[in-house]
N, CA and C atoms as a LAMMPS dump frame, in Angstrom:
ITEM: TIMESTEP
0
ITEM: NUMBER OF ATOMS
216
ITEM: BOX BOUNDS ff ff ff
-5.0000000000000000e+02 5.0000000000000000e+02
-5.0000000000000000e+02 5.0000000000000000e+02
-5.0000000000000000e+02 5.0000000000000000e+02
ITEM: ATOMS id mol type element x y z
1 1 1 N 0.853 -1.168 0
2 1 2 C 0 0 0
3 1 3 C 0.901 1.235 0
4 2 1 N 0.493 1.983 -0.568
5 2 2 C 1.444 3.387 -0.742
6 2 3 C 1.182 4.585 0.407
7 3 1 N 2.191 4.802 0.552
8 3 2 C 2.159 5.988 1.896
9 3 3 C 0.426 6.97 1.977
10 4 1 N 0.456 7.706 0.212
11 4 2 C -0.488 8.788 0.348
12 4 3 C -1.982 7.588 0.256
13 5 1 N -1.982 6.572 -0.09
14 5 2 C -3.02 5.163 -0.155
15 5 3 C -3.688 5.512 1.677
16 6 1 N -2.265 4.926 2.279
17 6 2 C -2.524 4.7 3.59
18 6 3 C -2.309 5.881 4.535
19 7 1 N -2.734 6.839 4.316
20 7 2 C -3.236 8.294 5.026
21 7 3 C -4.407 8.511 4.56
22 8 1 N -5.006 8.328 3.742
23 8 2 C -6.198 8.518 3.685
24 8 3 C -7.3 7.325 4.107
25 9 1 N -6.511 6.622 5.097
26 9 2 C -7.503 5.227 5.461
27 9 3 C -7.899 6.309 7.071
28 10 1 N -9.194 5.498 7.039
29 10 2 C -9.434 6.087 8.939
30 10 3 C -9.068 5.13 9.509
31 11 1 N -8.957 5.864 11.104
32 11 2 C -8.138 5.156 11.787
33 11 3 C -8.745 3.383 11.729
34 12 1 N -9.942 3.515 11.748
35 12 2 C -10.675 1.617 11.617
36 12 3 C -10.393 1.097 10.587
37 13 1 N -9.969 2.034 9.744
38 13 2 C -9.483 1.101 8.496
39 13 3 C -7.965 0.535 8.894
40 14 1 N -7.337 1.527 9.045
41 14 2 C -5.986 1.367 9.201
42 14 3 C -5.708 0.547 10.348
43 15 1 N -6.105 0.006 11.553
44 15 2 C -6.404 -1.43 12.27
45 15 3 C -6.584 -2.099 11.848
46 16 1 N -8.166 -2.206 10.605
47 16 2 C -7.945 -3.237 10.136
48 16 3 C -6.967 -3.905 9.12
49 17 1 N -6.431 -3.063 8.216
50 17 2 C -5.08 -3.523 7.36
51 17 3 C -4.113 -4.034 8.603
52 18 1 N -3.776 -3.445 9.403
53 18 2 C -2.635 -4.185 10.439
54 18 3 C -3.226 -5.164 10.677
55 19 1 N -4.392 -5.673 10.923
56 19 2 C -4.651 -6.909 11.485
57 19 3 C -4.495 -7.727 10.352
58 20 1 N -4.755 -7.468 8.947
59 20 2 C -4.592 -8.661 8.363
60 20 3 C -3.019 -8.979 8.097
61 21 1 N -2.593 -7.892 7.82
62 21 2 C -1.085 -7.927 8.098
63 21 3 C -0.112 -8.954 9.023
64 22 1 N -1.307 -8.767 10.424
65 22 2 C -0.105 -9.426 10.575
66 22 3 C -1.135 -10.615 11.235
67 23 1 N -2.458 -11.053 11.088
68 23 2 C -2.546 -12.394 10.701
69 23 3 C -1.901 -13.342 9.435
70 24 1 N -1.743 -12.708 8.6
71 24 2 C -1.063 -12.921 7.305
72 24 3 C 0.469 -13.585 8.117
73 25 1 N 1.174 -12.683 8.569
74 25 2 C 2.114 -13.312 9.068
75 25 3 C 2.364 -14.556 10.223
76 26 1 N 1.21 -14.601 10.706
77 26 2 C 0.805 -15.669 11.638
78 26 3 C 0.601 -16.573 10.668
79 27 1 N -0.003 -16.545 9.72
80 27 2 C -0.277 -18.163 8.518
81 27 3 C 0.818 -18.117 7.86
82 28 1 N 1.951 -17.448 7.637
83 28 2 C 3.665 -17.72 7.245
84 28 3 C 4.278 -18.386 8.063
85 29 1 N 4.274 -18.005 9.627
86 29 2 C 4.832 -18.361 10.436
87 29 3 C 3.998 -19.869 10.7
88 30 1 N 3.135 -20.149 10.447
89 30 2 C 2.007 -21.826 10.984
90 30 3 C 2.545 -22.645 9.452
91 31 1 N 2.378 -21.993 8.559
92 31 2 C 2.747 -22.763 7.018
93 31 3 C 4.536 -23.014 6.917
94 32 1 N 4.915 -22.665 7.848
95 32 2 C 6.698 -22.915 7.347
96 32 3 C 7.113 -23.81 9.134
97 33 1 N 5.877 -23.923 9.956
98 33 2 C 5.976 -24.417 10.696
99 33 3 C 7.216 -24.054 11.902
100 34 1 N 7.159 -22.506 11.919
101 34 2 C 7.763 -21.797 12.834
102 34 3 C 7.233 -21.998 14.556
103 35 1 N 5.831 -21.585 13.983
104 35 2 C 5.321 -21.839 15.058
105 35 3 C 4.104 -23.279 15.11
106 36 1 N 3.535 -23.478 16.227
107 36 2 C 2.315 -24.582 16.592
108 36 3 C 1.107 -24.499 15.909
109 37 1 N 0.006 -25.21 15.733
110 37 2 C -0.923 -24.669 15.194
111 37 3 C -1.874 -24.078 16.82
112 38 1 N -1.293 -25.155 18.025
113 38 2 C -1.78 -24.241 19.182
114 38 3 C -1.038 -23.051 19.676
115 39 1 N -0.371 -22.588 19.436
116 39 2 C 0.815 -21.219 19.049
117 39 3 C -0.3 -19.953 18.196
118 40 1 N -0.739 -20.228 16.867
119 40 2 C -1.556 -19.8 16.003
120 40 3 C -2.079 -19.645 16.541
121 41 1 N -3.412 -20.716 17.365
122 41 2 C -4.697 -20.088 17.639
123 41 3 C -4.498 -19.284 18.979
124 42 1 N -3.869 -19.325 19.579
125 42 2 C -3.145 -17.954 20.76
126 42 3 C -2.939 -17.05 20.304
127 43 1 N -2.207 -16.816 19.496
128 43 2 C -1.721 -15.522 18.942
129 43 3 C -2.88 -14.985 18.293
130 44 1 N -3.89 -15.733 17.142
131 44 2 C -4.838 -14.8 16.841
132 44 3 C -6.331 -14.569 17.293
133 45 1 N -5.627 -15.327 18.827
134 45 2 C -6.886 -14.774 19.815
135 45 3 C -6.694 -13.978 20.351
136 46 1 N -5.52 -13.444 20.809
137 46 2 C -4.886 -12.526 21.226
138 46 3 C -4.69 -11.305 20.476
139 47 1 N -4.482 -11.46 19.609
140 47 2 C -4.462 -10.527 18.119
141 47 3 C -5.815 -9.502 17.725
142 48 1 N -6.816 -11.042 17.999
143 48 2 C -7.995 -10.47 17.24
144 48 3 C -8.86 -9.746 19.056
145 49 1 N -8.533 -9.751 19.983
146 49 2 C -9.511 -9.759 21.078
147 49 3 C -8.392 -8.247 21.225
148 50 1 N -7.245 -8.009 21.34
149 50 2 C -6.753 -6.519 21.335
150 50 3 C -7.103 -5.61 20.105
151 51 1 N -6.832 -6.299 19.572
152 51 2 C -7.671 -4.915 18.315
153 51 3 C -8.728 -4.937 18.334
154 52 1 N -10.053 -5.613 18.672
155 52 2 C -11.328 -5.44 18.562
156 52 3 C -11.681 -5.996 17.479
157 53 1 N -10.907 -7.115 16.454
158 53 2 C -12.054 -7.321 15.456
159 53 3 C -12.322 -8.525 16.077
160 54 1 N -13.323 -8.999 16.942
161 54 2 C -13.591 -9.99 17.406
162 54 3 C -14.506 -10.267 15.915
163 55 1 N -15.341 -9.852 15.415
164 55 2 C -16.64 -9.387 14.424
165 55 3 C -15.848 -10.202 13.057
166 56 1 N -14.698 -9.644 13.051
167 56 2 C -13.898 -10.02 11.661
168 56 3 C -13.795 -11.562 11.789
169 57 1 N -13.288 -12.301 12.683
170 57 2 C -12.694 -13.805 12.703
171 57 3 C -13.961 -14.447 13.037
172 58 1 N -15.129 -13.782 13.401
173 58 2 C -16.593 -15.015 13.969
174 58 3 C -17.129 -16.043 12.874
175 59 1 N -17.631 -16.707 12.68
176 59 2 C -18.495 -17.911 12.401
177 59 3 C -18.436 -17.362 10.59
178 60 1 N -18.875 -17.124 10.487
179 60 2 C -19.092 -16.516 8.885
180 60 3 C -18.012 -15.554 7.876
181 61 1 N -17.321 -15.021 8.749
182 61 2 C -16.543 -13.747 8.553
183 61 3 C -14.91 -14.561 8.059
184 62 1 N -14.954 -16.005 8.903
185 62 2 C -13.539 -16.407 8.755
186 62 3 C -13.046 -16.86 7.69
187 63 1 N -13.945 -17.235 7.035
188 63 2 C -13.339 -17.849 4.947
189 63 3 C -12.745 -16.351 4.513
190 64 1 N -13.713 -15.121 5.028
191 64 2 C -13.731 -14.175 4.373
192 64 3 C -12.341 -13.542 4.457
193 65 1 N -11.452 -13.65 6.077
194 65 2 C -10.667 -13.058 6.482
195 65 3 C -9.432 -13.909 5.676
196 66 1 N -9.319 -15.168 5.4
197 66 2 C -8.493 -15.676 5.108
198 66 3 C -8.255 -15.484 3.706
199 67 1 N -9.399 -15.339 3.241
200 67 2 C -9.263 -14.739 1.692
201 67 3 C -8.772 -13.427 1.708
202 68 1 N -9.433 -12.783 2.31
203 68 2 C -8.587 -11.495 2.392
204 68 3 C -7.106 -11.012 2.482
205 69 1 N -6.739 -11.858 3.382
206 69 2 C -5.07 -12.361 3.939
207 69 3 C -3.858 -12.253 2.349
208 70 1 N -4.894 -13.157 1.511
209 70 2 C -3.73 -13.621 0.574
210 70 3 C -3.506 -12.636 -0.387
211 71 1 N -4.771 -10.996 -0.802
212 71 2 C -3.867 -10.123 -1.419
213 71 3 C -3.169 -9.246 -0.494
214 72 1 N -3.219 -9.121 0.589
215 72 2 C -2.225 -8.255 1.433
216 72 3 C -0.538 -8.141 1.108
């Protein structure tokens, strides 16, 4: 994303790009087997319950987030 891209995000936007960001990096780190897959689900409970997108990772939302993940 380009600097003048990402100044014009509001601040909820711009949380949410970090979050996929760096869930994105949590499924690098689970796919190269850095970390656990019980490692993973810590971290993006932890991840997702400090930033507030509890809403983003729920029941329906999670195909969506993971799709999302892969153009980041």
């Amino acid at each position: 994303m380009e600097q003048a891209d990402w100044d014009r995000l509001s601040y909820a936007e711009k949380n949410r790009q970090l979050f996929f960001q760096q869930k994105q990096l949590l499924d690098t780190f689970l796919s190269h087997h850095t970390i656990s897959k019980e490692q993973y689900n810590k971290s993006l409970g932890d991840l997702t319950v400090k930033m507030g997108m509890e809403n983003e990772v729920s029941g329906e939302n999670s195909e969506r987030i993971t799709r999302e993940t892969d153009f980041i």
